[in-house]
Structures are given as C-alpha cells and as structure tokens.
N, C-alpha and C positions, 0 to 999 in steps of 0.2 A: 491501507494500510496504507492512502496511499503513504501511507505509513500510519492512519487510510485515511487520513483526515482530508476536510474539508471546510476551511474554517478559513477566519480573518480577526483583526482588531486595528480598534480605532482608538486612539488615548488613551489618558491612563486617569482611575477615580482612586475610592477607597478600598481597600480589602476586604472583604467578609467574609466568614467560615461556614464550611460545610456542617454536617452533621454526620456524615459516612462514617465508619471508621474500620481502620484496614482491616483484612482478610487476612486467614491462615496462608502459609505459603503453598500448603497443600492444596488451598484453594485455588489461588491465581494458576497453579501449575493441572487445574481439574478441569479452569475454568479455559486457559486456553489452548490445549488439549480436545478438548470440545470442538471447540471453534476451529482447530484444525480438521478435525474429522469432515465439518461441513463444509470449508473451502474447499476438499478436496474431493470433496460430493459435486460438489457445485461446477468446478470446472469441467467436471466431462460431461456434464447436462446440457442439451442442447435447448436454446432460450430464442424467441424470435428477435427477429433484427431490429436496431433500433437506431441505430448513426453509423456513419464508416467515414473516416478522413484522413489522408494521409499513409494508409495502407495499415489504421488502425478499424477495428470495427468494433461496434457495441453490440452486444445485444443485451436485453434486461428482461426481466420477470418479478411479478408478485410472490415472494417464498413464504409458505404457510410458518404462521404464528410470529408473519416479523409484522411490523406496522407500517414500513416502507420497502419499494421497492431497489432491488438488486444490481448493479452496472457491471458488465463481464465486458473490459478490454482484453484483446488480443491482438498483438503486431511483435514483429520482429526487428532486431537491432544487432547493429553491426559489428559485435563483440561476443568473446564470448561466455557461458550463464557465471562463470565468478565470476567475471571481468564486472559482468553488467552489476550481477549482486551485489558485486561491494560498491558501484554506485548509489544502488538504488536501495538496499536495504536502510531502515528508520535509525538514524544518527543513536549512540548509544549500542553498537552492535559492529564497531569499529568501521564503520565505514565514512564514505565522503560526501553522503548525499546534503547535508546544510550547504557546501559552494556551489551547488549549481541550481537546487530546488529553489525556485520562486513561488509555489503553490501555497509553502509553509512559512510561516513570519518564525515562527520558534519552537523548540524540541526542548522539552527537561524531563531527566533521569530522575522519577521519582523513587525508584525500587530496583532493586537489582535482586530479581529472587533469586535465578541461576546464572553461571554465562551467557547461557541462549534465553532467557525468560526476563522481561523487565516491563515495568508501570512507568508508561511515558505520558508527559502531559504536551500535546501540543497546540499551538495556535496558530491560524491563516490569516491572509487579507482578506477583506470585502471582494465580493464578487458580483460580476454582472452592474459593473458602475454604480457601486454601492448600494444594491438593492436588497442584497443578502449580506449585513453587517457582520461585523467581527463573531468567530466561533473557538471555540478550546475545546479539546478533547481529552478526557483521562482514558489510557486503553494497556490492556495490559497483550504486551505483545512476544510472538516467540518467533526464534529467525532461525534455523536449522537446514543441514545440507545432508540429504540422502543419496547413496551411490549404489542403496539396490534398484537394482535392475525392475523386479517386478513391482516394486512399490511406481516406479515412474510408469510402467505399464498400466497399474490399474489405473491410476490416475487419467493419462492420454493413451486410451485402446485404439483410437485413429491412427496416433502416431507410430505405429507398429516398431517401437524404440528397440523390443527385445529380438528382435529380426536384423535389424538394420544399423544397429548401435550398441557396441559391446564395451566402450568405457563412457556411459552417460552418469547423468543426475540429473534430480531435481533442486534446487535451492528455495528454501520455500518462508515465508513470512505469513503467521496467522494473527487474527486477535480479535479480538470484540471489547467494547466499553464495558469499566467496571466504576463502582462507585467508590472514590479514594477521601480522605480526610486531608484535602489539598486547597487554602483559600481561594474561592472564587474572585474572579476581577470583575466588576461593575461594568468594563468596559467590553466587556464578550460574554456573548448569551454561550453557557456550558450543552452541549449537543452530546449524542449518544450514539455511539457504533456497534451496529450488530455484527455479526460475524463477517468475517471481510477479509482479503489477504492477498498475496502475490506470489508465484511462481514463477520462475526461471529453469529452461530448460535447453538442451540442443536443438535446433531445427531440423527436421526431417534432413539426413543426407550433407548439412551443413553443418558439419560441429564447431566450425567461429562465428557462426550467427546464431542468435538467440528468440526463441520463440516466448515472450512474456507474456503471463494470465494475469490481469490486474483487476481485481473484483471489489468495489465499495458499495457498502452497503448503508448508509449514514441518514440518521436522523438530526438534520438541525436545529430541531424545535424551533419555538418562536412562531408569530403570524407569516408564515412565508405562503404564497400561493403554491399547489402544488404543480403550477406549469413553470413558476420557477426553478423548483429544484430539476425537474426535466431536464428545466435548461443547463442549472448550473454543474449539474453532477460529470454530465458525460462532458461537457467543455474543460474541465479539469482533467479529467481522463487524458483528453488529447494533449492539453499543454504539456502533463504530466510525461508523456510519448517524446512530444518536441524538444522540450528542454533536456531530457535525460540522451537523446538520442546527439543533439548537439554538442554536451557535455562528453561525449564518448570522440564527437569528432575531431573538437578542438584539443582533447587531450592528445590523439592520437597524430594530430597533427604537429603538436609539440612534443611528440617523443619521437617523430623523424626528422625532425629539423632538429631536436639534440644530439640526437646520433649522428646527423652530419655536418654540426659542428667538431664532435669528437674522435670522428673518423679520419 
C-alpha cells in the first residue's frame, strides 16, 4: 500500500482508454474486505528472512495462487500508531503523506465508495537508475482503525497486547488492484497489486513508539528480470522506513522549537 505502489513515470505521450468498466460498490467494498482478511493472515505468518536495514527487516515468501512474490517489512518508529497513520496512510484518507513520500510521483482520487473505501490511481519514479521505468496503479484501498482488543491479539499473538496493553489499536490500510475505466498514459506501463497492506500498532510496553507491518505484494509487468524486482521491491521498503521516519523527526523537531518560540 505502500499505499502499496511501486511504480514511476517518465514524460508525458497520448491518452488512451481502457476497456474496464467500474464495479458495483458492493463490489469494491467485497473486494477489499477480502484483501483485508489476507493482510491480516499474512502478517502473523512467519516468512524466511530476506534483507534487514536500518532496524527494518524483510522477510518474503511465494503466497499460493498470487504469481509474485510477497515483502513483509517490519520496524518501529518514534511516534505514536495515529501519529504515524495519519503520515503514512495513502493521501485521499485525510492524511499528509504526499509532503514527505518521494517513492510516489502522484495520488488521484478516482472513487470515493465510503469514508474509509476509495479507488486511487497512483504513479512512481523509475527505479534502480532507471532500469525499472515508470508504473501506475489503480487499487482500490480501505484505511480503518480498530480499538478491540482481541482483533489486535489475533492478528499479533507474539505481541501478547491483551496482557500488557489495555488501551491499544491496530490502524490498518488493505487493498489489492482492481481493473477501473481510468485512461491509460503511454508514458507508464499499468502494474497490478495483489493483496498488500500496512498496520500500525503500539510497541510491545512502548505505547509512543510504533511497531509498523508494511506488506507489498506488486506485479510490475513489463520484461523486467526477476532479480530485479528482488532488488527493487525491498529497497523501496526501506526508503519508504527512512523518509517516513525522518518526516516524524523534522516535524517533531519543529513543534519544539514552536513551542519555544511561544513560551
């Protein structure tokens, strides 16, 4: 998610149209409902290791019936899970993540099925020195914040949260690509997202630091090799860690120098 794209563009051609054409609302809300269920299957699965950087770690796995491979970040950040959500949640869901995300070139609001339910189209830059050209995604995404108790339990049973933590939540971001009647740009090969998503929660015993589950699941299409995406998937992960983690500091670091201006 990561909002969950993974994508870029380079110039700009002519327009051309799809053939898709939209879905019942009942549908987008069936379909990423779904997708929620598997995010949260997903993250309490234990996946072998595959990168760590930064006190972020990957690990990743082949998931039956997808055609690509899975990337489970998890690290913690120095805020806490609203704090960080309304960072990091996908623009269109009131939050502020277009000033700081440099992963993503652009965010449009194709659908507003619910409050919490919307069809975003978005596009990245080229990655890995342009070897992996411009991508756009249509996904239909849902952002929602739970305060039971045992819904965070089942989800992290490690975290023994219903022990240790009696006003938690999860903040939670699901979605998977769907196919929308949205012109395509000549300039960005359109990619597809399997189920994928992000959580936000307390850290064990730290309730102002936040333990985030960042899961992308993304097919770029196109002739890419697949030691590319290897590359490129989990490097975005990380950037994705850095930039959000910076954007928490430099804010916080300008709300104690305002306060002691106005003190």
């Amino acid at each position: 998610l990561m909002g969950f794209p993974l994508h870029s563009r380079l110039g700009l051609l002519s327009i051309v149209h799809t053939t898709a054409t939209a879905m019942e609302d009942s549908e987008y809300i069936r379909f990423v409902e779904e997708s929620k269920q598997t995010v949260m299957q997903y993250a309490q699965e234990d996946w072998p290791f595959f990168k760590q950087s930064n006190g972020v770690e990957i690990t990743s796995t082949q998931c039956p019936g997808s055609p690509v491979r899975i990337y489970k970040a998890v690290g913690e950040l120095n805020a806490s899970p609203t704090v960080v959500f309304d960072y990091a949640a996908p623009p269109g869901f009131g939050t502020i993540r277009e000033k700081w995300d440099r992963t993503v070139k652009r965010w449009d609001v194709l659908k507003t099925v619910t409050e919490s339910v919307k069809v975003l189209r978005s596009e990245s830059f080229s990655v890995l020195m342009g070897l992996i050209s411009s991508r756009d995604f249509i996904d239909v995404i849902m952002a929602e914040r739970s305060d039971d108790i045992s819904f965070t339990c089942d989800c992290f049973p490690p975290s023994s949260l219903r022990k240790n933590q009696i006003n938690t939540c999860v903040l939670a971001c699901s979605g998977r690509g769907v196919d929308y009647p949205h012109p395509e740009d000549p300039a960005c090969v359109r990619g597809m997202n399997y189920a994928s998503g992000m959580l936000c929660f307390a850290a064990k015993g730290k309730p102002t630091t936040t333990r985030m589950v960042l899961l992308v699941q993304t097919d770029p299409r196109g002739s890419i090799p697949h030691k590319l995406i290897e590359a490129a998937v989990p490097s975005i992960q990380f950037q994705f860690f850095a930039q959000l983690r910076k954007a928490l500091k430099d804010d916080e670091a300008h709300r104690e120098r305002a306060s002691k201006t106005h003190s």
